[in-house]
C-alpha positions as CSV (number, residue, x, y, z in Angstrom):
1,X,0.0,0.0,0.0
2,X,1.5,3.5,-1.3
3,X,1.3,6.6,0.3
4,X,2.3,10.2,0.0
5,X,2.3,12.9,2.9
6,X,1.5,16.5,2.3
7,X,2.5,18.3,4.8
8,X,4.5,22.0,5.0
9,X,5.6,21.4,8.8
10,X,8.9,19.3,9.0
11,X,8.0,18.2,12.5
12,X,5.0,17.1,12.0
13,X,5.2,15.7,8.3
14,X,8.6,13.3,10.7
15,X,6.1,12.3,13.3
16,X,3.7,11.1,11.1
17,X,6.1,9.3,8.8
18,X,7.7,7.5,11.9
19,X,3.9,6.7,13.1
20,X,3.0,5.0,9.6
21,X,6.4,3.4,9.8
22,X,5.9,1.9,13.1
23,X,2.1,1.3,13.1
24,X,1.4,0.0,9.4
25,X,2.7,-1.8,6.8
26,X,2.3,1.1,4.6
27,X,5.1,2.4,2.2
28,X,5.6,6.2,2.3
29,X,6.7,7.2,-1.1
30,X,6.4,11.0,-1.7
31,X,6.2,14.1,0.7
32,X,4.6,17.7,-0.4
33,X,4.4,21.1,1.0
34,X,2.5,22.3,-2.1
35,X,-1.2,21.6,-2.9
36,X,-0.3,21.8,-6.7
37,X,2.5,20.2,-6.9
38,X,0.2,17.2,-5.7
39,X,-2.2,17.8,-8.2
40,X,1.0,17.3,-11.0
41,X,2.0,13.9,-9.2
42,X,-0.9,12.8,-9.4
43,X,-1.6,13.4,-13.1
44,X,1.5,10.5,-14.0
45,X,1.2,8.5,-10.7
46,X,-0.6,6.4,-8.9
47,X,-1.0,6.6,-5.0
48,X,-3.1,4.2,-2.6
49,X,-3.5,7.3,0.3
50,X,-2.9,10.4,0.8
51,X,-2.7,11.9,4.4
52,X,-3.6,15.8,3.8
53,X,-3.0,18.9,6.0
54,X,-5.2,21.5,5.3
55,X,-3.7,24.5,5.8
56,X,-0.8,24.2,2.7
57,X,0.5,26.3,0.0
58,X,-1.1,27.1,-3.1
59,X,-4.1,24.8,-3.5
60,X,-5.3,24.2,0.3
61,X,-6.1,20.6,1.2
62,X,-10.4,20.7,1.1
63,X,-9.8,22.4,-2.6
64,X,-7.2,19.5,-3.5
65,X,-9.5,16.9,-2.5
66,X,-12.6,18.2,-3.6
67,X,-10.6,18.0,-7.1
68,X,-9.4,14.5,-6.2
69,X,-13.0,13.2,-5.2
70,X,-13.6,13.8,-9.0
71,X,-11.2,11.3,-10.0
72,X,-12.2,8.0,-11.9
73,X,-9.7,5.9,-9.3
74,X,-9.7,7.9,-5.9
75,X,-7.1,7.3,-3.2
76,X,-8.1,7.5,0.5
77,X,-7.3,10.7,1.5
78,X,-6.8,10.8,5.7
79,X,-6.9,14.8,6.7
80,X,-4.4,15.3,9.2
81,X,-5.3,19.0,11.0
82,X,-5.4,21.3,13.3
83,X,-8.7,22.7,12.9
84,X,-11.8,20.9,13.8
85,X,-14.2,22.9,12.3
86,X,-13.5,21.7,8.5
87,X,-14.4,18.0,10.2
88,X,-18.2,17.9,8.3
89,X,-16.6,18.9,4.9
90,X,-14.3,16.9,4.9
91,X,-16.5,13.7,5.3
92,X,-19.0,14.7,2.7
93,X,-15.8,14.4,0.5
94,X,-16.0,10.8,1.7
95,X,-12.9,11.2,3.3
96,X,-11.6,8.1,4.9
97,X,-10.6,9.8,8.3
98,X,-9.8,13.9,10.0
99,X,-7.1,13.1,12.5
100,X,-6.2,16.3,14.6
101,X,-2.7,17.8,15.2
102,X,-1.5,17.3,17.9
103,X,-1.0,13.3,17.1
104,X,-2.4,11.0,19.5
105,X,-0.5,7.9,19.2
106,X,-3.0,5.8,19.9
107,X,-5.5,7.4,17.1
108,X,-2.9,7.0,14.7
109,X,-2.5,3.7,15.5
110,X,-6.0,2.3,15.2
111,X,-6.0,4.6,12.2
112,X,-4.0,2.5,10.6
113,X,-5.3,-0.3,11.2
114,X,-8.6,0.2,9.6
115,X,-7.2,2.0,6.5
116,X,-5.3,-1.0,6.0
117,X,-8.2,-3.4,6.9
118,X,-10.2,-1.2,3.9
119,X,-7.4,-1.6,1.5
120,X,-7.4,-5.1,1.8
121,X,-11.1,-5.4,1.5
122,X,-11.7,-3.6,-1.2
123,X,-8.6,-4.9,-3.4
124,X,-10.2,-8.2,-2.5
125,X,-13.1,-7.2,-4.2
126,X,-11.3,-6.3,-7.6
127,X,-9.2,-9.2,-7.8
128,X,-12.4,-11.6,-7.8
129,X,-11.9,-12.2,-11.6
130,X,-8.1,-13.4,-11.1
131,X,-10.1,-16.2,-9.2
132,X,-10.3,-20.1,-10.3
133,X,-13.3,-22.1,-9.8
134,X,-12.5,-25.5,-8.3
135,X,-13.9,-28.5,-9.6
136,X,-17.5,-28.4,-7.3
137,X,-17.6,-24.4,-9.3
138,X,-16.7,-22.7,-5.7
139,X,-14.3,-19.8,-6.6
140,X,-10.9,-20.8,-4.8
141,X,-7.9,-18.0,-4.4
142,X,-4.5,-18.5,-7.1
143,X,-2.2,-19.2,-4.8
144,X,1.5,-16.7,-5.1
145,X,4.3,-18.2,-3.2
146,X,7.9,-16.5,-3.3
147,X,10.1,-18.8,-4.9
148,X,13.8,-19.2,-4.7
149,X,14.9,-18.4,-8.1
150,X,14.0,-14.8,-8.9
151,X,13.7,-12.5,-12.5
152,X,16.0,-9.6,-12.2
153,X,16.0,-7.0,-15.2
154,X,18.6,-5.5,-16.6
155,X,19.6,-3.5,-19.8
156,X,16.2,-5.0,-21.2
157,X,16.9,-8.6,-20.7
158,X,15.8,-11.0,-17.8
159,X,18.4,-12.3,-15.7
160,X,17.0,-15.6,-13.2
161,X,18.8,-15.7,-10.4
162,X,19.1,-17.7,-7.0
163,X,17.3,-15.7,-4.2
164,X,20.0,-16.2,-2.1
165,X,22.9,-14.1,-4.5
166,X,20.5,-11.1,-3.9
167,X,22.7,-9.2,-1.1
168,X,20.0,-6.4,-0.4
169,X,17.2,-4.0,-2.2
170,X,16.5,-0.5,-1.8
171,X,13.7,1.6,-3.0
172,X,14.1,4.6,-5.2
173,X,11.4,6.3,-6.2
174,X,8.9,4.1,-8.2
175,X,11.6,1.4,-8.9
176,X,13.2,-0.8,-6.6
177,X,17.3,-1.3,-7.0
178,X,18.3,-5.1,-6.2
179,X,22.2,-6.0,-5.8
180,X,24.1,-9.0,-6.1
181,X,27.6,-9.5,-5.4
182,X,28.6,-7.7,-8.4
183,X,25.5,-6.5,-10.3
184,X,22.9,-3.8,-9.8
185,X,19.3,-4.4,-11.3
186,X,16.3,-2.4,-11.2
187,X,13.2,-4.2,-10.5
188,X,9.9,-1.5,-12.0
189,X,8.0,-1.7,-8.9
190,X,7.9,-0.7,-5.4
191,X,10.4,-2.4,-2.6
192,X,6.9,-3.8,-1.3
193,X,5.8,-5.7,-4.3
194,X,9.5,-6.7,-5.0
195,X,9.6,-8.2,-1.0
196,X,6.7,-10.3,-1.7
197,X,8.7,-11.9,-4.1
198,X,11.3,-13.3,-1.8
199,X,11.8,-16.1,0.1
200,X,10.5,-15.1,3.7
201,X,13.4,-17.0,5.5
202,X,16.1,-15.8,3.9
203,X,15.0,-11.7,3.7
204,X,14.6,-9.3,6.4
205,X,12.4,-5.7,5.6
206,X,14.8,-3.8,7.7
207,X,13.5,-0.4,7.4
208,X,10.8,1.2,5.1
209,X,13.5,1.4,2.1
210,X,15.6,-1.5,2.3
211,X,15.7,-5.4,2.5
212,X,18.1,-7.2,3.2
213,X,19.3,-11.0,2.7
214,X,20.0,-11.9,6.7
215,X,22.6,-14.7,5.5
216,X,24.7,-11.8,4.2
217,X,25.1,-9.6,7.2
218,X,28.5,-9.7,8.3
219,X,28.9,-7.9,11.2
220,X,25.5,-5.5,13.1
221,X,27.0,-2.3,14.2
222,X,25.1,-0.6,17.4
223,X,23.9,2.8,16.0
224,X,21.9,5.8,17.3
225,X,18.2,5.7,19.0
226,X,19.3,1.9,20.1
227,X,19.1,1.0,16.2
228,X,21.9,-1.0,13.9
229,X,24.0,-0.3,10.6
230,X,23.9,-3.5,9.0
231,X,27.3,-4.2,7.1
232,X,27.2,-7.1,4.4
233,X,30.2,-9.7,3.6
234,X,32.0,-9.1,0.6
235,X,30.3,-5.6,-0.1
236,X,31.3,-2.4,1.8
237,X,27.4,-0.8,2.1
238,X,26.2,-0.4,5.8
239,X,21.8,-0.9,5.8
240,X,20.0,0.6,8.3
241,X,17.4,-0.9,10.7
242,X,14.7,1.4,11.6
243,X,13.7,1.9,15.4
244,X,10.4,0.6,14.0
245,X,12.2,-3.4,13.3
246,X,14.9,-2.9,15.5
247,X,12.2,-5.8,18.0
248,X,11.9,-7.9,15.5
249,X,15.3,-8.1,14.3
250,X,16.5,-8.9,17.5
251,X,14.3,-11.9,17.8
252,X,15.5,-13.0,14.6
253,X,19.0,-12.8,14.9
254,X,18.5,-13.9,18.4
255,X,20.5,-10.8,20.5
């Protein structure tokens, strides 16, 4: 699930990245101060969410989402404000949520949940055709399971390659850059699709832009905030892990 943030406060556009981050699955891709500079994304991109401040530059956030509720495919759009009293506007544009500044943690959180709850449901609903019918005619799911020999692209030819020669990924923009020992690929989708793609015992989702093949890691470097660089054998690139899966890496790597 891809988001963007508009937001013109540098505080509060941090917070709420690190509560998405820490609370969701959700990949941030894109932050904006400017309501129509949003508009121009959105003409050549695709975007799953869009948490909106109101009170930006420009084009103000009930404008840009009036214009957005016009849209043939519309994203959720979550208003994140300081002013209550746009609250009944904002929910006859069928906004998904108004979330007032200061952040409660705890409204974030269950936030979250049900935005991600919704996406699931509703992408659910429009991948019924992609369905098989079984042989009593009841529709069964296809099912996708990450397999250990992977299609990498590069210079427009496909290289398959064993799962486990992919070092680490990182995300970069709308394309996701995968290593080897000695090659660098770029995979046309987001670090999230390109993750579901992997074997699950072998790769680690370290932090919101990077994954990372846990047989590689060579030595975990203690880093600020109680977080790790990761440094890989045979490469010299340190990965982050995010105070977000700095719990669960521990329990993986059993420190």
């Amino acid at each position: 699930m891809r988001a963007i943030i508009v937001e013109d406060e540098v505080p509060a556009r941090e917070e709420l990245e690190y509560l998405v981050e820490v609370y969701s699955e959700i990949e941030v891709t894109h932050f904006f101060d400017d309501g129509l500079d949003v508009l121009k994304f959105l003409q050549e991109h695709e975007t799953d969410v869009i948490f909106l401040d109101i009170n930006i530059p420009s084009l103000n956030g009930m404008l840009l989402a009036s214009t957005i509720s016009k849209f043939t495919k519309r994203p959720y759009i979550v208003f994140t404000t300081a002013y209550k009293e746009h609250a009944a506007q904002a929910f006859e544009l069928e906004a998904f949520d108004y979330v007032l500044k200061p952040y409660d943690e705890k409204r974030i959180a269950a936030m979250l949940s049900r935005l991600e709850s919704a996406f699931k449901r509703d992408q659910a609903e429009t991948m019924l055709p992609e369905t098989q019918l079984n042989s009593q005619g009841l529709q069964r799911e296809i099912p996708s399971k990450a397999s250990s020999r992977i299609n990498l692209k590069k210079n427009d030819k496909i290289i398959v390659t064993d799962a486990n020669d992919i070092y680490y990924a990182i995300a970069s923009e709308k394309v996701t850059l995968v290593y080897t020992h000695q090659e660098e690929y770029t995979m046309p989708m987001s670090i999230t699709e390109f993750d579901s793609l992997l074997p699950e015992d072998l790769f680690f989702r370290c932090h919101r832009s990077y994954t990372v093949n846990l047989t590689k890691i060579r030595e975990i470097v203690p880093w600020f905030n109680q977080t790790y660089m990761l440094r890989l054998k045979d490469l010299t690139v340190e990965i982050p892990v995010s105070r977000s899966k700095v719990k669960e890496f521990r329990q993986i790597m059993h420190l």
